[in-house]
Each structure stands twice: as structure tokens, then as C-alpha cells.
N, C-alpha and C positions, 0 to 999 in steps of 0.2 A: 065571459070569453070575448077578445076580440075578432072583431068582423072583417074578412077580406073583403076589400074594397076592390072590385070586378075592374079588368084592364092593367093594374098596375102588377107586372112578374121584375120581378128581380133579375137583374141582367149577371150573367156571370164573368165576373172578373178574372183573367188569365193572370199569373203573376210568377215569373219565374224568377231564379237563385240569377244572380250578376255571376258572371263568370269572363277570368282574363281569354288574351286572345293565345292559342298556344302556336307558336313560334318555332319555328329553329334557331340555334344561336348562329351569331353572325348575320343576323338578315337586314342587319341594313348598310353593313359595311362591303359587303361582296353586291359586284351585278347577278353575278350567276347563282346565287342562292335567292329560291322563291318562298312567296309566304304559301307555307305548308307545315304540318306536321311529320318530324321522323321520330321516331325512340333515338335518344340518345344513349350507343353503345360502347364508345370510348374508354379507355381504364381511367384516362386523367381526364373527362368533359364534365367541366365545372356545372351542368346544369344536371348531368347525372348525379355530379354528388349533392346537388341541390341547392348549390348556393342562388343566395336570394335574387343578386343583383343580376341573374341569367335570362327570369322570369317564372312564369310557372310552369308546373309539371302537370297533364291532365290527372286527376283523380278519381277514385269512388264518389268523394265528397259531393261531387259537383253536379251527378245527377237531380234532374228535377222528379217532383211529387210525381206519384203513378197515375193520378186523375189528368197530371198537365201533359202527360207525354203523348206525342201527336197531335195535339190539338193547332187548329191556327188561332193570332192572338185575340180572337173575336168570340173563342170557347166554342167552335162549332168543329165538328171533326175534318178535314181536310182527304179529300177522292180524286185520285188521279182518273181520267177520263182517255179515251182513246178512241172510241166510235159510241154510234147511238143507241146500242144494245145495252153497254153498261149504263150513256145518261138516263134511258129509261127506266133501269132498274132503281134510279136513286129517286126513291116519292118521298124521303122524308126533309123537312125543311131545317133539319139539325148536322146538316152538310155543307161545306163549299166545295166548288169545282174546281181542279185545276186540270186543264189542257195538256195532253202530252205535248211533247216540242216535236215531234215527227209529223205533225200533222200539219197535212199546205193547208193553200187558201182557204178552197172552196168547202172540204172537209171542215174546219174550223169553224168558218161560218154557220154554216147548217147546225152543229153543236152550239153554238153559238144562239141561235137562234130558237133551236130547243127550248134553250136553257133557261131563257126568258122566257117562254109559252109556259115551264113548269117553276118559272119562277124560284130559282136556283142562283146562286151569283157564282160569276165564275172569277177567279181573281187574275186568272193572265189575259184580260181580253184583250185581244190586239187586229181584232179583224176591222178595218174601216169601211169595210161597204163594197156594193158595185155603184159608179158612179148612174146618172139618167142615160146616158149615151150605151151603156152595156160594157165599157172596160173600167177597169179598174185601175187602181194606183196612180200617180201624180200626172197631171194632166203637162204636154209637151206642149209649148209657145214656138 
């Protein structure tokens, strides 16, 4: 039998299907049409009937594996955060944290700071500090 060699784990690799971008047609010739997707419902709209030169159509096809879905590309499962009741609930190390976007500064921080005590990585971090003087944000000349 071979012998595990202690410390070395296998990292797991995320590998998802390539997939185009889905478009509406006309989005580069109009200002007023955004990059978005609509169903095209037209009786003559050349992308409903499918022609190639349109782009693509979303599919079935184009789901990914059921192991990959929700994960971020690091293989760890991906937790939205919102106050410090949920970051405490999360002890396991097979998580990232992402920050909701309603949350100010101070809030933030504090989670923030958690998060590093429970050694968590959070992936939007954006909080810069309180400066030594007690304010915060870019200093005025």
C-alpha cells in the first residue's frame, strides 16, 4: 500500500464550461440598447430563429457540474454576511465571506475585524481603517 505523506491535501480545482456572453441583438449599433439579456420574441428576429451570425442563445447546455455550482473559484463555498450573529455562526474554514453592500463603515469594519480573529477571508474587503488622529478617510491639506 502506498503511504500518505502528512501535510500534503490535494487543493481542489474549480473548472467551469466557457460560456459566450448573451446579448441582445443590436447592442453595438444603438446608444439606447444595453448589455442585457431579453428573450427574443419577434416572428422575423433573426436570433430567435437562430441564426449563427446573431450570437448565442442561453441553453440547457450550458449549465455547469452540480458539485461546481455556488462555489467561488477557490472551491470554498461562498456566505453572504450581514451582522455578527451570522459571522459567528460560520466556524467552519471551508467558507468565504462576502459582505453585504448595505453595510457603512463602522459596521463593516467590526465584521471585518471579526473575521480576521476567526480567521475567515472575506473577499470584498474595502474598509481602510480609522486613521491615529480618530477620523477616518483621506486626510485634507
Amino acid at each position: 500500500m502506498a503511504e500518505k505523506k502528512p501535510g500534503k491535501t490535494k487543493k481542489l480545482r474549480i473548472t467551469r464550461k466557457k460560456k459566450p456572453k448573451f446579448n441582445v441583438p443590436n447592442l453595438g449599433f444603438f446608444k439606447s440598447v444595453k448589455a442585457r439579456w431579453r428573450k427574443p420574441r419577434g416572428t422575423h428576429n433573426k436570433k430567435r430563429m437562430k441564426f449563427q451570425f446573431m450570437g448565442a442563445l442561453p441553453k440547457i447546455g450550458y449549465k455547469n457540474e452540480i458539485g461546481v455550482r455556488g462555489l467561488h473559484s477557490s472551491g470554498k463555498t461562498e456566505v453572504l454576511v450581514s451582522n455578527l450573529a451570522e459571522l459567528d455562526a460560520l466556524k467552519e474554514a471551508e467558507v468565504v465571506v462576502r459582505l453585504a453592500s448595505a453595510l457603512g463603515r463602522k459596521k463593516r469594519g467590526q465584521l471585518e475585524e471579526r473575521a480576521k480573529a476567526l480567521k475567515l477571508k472575506v473577499l470584498n474587503n474595502r474598509f481602510n481603517g480609522v486613521k491615529e488622529d480618530g477620523k477616518s478617510g483621506p486626510s485634507k491639506k
